[in-house]
Backbone as CSV, one residue per row, in Angstrom:
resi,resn,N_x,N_y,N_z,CA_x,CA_y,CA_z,C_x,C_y,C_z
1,UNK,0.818,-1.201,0.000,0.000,0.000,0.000,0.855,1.256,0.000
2,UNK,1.972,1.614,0.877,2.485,2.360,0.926,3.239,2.814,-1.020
3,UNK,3.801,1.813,-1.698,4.493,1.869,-2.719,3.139,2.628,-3.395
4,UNK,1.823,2.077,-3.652,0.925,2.982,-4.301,0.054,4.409,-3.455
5,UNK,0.826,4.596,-2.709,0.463,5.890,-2.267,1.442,7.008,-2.716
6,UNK,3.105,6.267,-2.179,4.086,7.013,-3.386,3.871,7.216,-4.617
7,UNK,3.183,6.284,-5.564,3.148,6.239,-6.769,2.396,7.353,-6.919
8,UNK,0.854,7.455,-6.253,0.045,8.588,-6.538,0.628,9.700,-6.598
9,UNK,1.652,9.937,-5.160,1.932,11.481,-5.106,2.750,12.017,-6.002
10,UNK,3.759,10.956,-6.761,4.881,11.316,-7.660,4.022,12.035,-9.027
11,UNK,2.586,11.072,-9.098,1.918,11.058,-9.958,1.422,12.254,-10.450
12,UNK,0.370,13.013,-8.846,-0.032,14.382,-8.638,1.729,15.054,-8.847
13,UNK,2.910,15.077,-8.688,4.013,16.118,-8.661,3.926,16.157,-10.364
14,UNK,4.068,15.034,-10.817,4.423,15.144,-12.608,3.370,15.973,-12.760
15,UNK,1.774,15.629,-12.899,1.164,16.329,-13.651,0.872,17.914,-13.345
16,UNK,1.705,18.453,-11.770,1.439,19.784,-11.648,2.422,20.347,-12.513
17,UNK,3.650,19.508,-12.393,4.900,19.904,-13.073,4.366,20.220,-14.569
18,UNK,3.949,18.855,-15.469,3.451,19.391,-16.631,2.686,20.415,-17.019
19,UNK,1.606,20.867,-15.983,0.921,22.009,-16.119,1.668,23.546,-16.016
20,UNK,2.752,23.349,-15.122,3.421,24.648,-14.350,5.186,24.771,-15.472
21,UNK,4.828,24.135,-16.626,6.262,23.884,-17.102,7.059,23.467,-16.214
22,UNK,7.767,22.247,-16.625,8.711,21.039,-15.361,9.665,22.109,-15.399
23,UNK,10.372,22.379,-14.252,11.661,22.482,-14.325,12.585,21.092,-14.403
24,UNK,14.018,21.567,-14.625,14.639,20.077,-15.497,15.123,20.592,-16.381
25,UNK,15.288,19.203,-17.316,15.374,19.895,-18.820,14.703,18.432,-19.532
26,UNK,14.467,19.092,-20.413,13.375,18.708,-21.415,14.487,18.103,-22.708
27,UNK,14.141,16.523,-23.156,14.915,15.838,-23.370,14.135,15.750,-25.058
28,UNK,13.218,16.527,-24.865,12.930,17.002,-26.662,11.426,15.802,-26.930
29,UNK,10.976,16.293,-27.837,9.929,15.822,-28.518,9.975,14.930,-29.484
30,UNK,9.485,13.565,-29.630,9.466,12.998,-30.496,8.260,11.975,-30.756
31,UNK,7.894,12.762,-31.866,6.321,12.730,-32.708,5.340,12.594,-31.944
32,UNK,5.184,11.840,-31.088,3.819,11.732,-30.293,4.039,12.048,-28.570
33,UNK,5.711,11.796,-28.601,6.074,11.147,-27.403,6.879,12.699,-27.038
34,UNK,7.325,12.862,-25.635,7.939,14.006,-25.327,8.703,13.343,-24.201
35,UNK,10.111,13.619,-23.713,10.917,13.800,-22.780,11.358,14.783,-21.789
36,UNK,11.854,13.936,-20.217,11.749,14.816,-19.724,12.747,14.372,-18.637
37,UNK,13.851,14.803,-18.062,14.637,14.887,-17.028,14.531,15.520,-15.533
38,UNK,14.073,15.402,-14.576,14.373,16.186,-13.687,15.165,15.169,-12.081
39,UNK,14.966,16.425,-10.998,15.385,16.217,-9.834,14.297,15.850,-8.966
40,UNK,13.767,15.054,-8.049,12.785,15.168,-6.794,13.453,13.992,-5.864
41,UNK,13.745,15.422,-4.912,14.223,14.971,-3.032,15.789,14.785,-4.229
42,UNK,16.527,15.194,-4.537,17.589,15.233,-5.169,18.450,13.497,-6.165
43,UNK,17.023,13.587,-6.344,17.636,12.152,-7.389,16.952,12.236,-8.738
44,UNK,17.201,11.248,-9.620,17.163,11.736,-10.914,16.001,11.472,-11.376
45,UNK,15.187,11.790,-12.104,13.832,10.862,-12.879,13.703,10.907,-13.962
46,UNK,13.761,10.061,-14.615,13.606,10.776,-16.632,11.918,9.909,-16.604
47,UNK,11.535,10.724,-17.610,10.278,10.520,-17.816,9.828,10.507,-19.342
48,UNK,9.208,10.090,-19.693,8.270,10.019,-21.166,6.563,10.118,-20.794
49,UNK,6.293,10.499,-21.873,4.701,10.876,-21.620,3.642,11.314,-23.045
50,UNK,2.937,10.961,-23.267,2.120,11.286,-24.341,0.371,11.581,-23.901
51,UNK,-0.291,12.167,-24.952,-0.977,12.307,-24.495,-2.207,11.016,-25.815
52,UNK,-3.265,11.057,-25.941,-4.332,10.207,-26.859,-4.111,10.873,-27.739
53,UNK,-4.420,10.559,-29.308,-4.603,10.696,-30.144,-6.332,10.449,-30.415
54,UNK,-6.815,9.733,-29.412,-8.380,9.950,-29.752,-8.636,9.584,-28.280
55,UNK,-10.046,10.378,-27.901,-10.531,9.785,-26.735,-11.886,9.733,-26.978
56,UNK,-12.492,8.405,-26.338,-14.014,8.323,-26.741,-14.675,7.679,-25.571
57,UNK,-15.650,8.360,-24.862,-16.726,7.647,-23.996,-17.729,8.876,-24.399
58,UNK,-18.651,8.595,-23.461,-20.091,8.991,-22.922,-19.742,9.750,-21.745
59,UNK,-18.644,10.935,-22.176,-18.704,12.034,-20.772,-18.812,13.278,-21.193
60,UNK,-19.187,14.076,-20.136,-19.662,15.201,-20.339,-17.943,16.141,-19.653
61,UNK,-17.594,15.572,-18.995,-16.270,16.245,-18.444,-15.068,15.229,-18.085
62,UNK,-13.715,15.429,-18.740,-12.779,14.885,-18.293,-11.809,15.587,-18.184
63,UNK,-10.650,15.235,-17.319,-9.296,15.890,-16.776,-8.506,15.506,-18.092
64,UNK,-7.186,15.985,-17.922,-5.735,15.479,-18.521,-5.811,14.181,-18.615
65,UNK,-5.248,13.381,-19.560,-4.787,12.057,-20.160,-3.558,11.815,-20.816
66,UNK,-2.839,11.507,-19.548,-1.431,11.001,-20.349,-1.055,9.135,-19.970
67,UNK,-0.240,9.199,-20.875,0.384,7.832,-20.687,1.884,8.230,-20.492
68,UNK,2.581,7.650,-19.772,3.822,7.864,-18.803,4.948,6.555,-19.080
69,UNK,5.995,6.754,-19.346,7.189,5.422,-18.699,8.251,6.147,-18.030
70,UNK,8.192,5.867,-16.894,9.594,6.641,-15.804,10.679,5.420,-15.298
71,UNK,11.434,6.180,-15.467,12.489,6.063,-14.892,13.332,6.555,-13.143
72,UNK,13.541,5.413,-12.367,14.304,6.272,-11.282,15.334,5.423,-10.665
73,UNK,16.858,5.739,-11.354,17.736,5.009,-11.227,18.000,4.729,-9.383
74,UNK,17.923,5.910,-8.693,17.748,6.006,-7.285,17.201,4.266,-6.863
75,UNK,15.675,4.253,-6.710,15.210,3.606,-6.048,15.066,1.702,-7.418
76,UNK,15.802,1.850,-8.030,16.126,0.948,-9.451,14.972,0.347,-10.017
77,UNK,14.052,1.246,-9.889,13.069,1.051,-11.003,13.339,1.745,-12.341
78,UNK,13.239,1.269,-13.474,12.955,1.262,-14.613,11.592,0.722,-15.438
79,UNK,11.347,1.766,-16.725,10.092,1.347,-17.297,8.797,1.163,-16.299
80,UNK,8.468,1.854,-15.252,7.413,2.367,-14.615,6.512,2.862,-16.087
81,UNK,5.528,1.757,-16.094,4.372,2.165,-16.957,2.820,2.754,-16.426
82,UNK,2.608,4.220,-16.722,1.204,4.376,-15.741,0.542,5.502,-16.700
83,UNK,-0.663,5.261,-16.664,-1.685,6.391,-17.336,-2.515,7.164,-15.887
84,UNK,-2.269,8.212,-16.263,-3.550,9.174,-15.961,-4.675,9.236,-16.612
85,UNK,-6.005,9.128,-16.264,-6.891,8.792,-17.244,-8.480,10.234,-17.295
86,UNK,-7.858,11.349,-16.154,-8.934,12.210,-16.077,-9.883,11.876,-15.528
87,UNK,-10.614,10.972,-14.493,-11.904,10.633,-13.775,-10.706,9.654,-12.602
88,UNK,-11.598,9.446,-11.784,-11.659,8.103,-10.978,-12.105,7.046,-11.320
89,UNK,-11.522,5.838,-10.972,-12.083,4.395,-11.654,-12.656,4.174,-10.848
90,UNK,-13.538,3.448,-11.664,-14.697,2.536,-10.345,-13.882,1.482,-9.937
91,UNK,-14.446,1.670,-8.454,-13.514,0.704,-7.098,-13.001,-1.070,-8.082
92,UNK,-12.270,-1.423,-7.801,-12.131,-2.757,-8.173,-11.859,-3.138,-9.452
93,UNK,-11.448,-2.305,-10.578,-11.667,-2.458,-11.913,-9.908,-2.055,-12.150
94,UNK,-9.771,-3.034,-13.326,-7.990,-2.958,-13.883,-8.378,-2.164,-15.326
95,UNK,-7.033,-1.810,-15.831,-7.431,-0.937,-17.039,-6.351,-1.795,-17.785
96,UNK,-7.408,-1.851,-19.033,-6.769,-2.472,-20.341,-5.827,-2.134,-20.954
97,UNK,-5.146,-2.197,-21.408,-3.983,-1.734,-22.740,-3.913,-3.018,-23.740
98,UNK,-3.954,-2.859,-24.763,-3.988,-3.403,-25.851,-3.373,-3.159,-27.177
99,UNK,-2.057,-3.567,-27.060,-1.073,-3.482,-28.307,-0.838,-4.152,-29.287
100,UNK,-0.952,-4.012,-30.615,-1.506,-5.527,-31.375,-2.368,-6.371,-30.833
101,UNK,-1.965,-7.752,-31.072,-2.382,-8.534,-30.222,-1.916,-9.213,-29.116
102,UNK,-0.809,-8.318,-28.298,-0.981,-7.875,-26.981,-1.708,-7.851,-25.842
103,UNK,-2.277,-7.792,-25.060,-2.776,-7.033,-23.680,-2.422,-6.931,-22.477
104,UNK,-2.812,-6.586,-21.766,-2.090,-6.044,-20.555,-3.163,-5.472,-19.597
105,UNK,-3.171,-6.159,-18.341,-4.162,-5.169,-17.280,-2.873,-4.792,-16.113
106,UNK,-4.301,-3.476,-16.005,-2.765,-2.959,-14.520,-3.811,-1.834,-13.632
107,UNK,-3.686,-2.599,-12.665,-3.958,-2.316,-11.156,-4.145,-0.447,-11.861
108,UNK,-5.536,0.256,-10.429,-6.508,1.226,-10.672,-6.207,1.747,-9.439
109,UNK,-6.134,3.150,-9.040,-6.302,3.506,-7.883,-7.058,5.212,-7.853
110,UNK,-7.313,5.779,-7.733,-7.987,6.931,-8.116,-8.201,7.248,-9.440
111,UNK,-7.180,8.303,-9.503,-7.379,8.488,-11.404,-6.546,7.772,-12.205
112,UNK,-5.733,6.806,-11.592,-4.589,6.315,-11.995,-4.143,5.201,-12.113
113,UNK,-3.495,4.524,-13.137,-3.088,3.459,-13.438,-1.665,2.884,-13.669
114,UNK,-1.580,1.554,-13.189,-0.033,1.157,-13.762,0.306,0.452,-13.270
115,UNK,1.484,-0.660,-13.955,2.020,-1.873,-14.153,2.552,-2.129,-12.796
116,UNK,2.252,-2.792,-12.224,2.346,-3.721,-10.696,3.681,-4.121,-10.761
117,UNK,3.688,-4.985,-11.475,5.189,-5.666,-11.750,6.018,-5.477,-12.607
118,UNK,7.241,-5.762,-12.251,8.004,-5.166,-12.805,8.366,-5.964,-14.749
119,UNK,8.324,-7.125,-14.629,8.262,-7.967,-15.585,7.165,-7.594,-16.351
120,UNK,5.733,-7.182,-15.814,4.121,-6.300,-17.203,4.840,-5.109,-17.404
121,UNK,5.963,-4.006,-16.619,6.427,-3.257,-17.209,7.130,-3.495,-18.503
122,UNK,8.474,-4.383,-18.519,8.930,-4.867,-19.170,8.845,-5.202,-20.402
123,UNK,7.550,-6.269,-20.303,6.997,-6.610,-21.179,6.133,-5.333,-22.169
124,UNK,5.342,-4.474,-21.287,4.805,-3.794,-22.058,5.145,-2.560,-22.895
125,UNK,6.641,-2.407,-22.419,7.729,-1.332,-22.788,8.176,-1.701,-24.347
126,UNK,8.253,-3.039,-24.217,8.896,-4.151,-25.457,7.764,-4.217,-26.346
127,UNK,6.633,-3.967,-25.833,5.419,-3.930,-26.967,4.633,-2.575,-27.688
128,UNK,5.288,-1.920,-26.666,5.352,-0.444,-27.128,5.948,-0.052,-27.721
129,UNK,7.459,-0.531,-28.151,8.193,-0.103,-29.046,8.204,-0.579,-30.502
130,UNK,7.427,-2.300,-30.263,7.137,-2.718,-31.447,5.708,-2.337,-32.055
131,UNK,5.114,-1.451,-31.775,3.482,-0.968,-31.716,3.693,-0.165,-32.691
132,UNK,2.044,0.207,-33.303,2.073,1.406,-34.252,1.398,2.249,-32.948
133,UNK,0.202,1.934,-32.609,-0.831,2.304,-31.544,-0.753,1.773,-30.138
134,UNK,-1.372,1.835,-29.340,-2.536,1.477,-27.864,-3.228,1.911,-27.809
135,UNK,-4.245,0.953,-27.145,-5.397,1.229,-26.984,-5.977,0.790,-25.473
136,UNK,-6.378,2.032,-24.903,-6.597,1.778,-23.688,-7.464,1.612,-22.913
137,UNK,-8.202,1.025,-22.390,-9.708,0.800,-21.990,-9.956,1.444,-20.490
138,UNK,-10.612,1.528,-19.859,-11.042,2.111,-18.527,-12.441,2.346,-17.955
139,UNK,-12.936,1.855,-17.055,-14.023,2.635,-16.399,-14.102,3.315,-15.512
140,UNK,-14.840,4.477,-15.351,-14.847,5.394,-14.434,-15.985,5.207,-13.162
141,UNK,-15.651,5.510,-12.205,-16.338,5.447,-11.196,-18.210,5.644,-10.917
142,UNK,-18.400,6.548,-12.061,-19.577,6.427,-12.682,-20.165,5.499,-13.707
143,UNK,-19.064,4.442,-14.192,-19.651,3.530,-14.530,-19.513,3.733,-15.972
144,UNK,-18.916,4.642,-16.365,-18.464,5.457,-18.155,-17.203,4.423,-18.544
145,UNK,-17.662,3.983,-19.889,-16.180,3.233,-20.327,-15.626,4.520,-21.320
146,UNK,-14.365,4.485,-21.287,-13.788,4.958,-22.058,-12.463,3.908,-22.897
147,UNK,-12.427,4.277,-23.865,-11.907,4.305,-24.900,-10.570,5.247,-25.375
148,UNK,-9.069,5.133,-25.308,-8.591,5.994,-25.824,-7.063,5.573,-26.251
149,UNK,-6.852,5.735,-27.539,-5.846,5.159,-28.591,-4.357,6.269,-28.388
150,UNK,-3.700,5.893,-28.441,-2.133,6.729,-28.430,-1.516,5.943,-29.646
151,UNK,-0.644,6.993,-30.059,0.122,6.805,-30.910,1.803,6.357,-30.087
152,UNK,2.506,4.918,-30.799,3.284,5.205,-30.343,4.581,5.102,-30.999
153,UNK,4.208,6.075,-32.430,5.112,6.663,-33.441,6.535,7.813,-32.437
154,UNK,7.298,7.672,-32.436,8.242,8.391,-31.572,8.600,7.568,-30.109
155,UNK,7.653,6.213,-29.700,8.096,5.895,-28.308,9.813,5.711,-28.480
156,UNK,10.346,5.004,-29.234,11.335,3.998,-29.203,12.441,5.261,-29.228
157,UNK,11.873,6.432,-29.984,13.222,7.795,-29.385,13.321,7.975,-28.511
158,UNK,11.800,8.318,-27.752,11.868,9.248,-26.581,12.482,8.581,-25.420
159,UNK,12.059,6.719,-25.741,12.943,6.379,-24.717,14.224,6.280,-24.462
160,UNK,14.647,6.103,-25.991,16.289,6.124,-25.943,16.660,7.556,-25.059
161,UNK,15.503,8.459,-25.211,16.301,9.717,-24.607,16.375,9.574,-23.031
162,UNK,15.368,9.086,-22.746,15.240,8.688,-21.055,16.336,7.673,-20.495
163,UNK,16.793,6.770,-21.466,17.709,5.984,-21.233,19.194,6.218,-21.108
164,UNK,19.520,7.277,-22.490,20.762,7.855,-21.987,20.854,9.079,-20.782
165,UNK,19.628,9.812,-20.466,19.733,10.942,-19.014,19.491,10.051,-18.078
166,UNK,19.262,8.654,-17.828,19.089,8.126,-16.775,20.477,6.788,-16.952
167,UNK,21.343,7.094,-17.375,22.826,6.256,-17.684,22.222,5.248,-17.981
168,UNK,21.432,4.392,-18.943,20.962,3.318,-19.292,21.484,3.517,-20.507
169,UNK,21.779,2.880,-20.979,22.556,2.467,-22.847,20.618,2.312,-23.490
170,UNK,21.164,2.448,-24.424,19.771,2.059,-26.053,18.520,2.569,-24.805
């Protein structure tokens, strides 16, 4: 419990950061995908992040939607896979990803999603790079499915870029 309470708050820091321009430095844009370097509590984090290329349910209001792979050589996680999805999920429900013919569920906790283990990271990092798309499924706490596709034309740069600011080779 504690590891997904960290996860949340890192979660809420990125997306104020994205809103407030990150400080850092910004490891450049590529096609769908964007990079990103910084410091928090003085260790390193590289980050990647995109946003949908389509989003589709039955809502009348949604937040920000990104899809995320972090990096934090510090605590030796790598390929941290997690979406922000703009609502709360309804209690008890995993969210889909679907890459080719692929899939992938991963653990829900407020607005937020992402790969439990470290091996569905792994794996789904490796299917992301061989991907044209994802496609991501979700329900919201009201009971709304959504629907929403990313492009992941540019992943396989942006990560190389996260990989060399976080001393990882390729």
């Amino acid at each position: 419990m504690a590891s997904s309470v960290r996860f949340l708050v890192w979660i809420a820091a990125v997306m104020a950061s994205l809103s407030a321009g990150a400080a850092g430095k910004d490891l450049g844009t590529f096609k769908a995908w964007r990079a990103h370097a910084f410091a928090e509590s003085a260790a390193r984090v590289c980050s990647m992040w995109s946003q949908p290329s389509s989003a589709v349910g039955n809502y009348t209001r949604r937040g920000e939607i990104f899809a995320f792979v972090t990096h934090r050589p510090k605590d030796k996680t790598r390929n941290k896979v997690s979406f922000e999805m703009g609502y709360d999920f309804k209690p008890s429900t995993l969210l889909q990803v679907k890459i080719g013919k692929q899939s992938f569920e991963l653990v829900t906790s407020g607005s937020t999603a992402w790969s439990e283990q470290a091996k569905t990271s792994v794996s789904l990092v490796k299917a992301m790079k061989a991907g044209q798309s994802m496609v991501v499924v979700g329900v919201s706490k009201r009971g709304t499915k959504t629907t929403d596709t990313y492009s992941l034309v540019g992943f396989t740069a942006a990560h190389r870029a996260i990989n060399r600011a976080c001393k990882r080779p390729g």
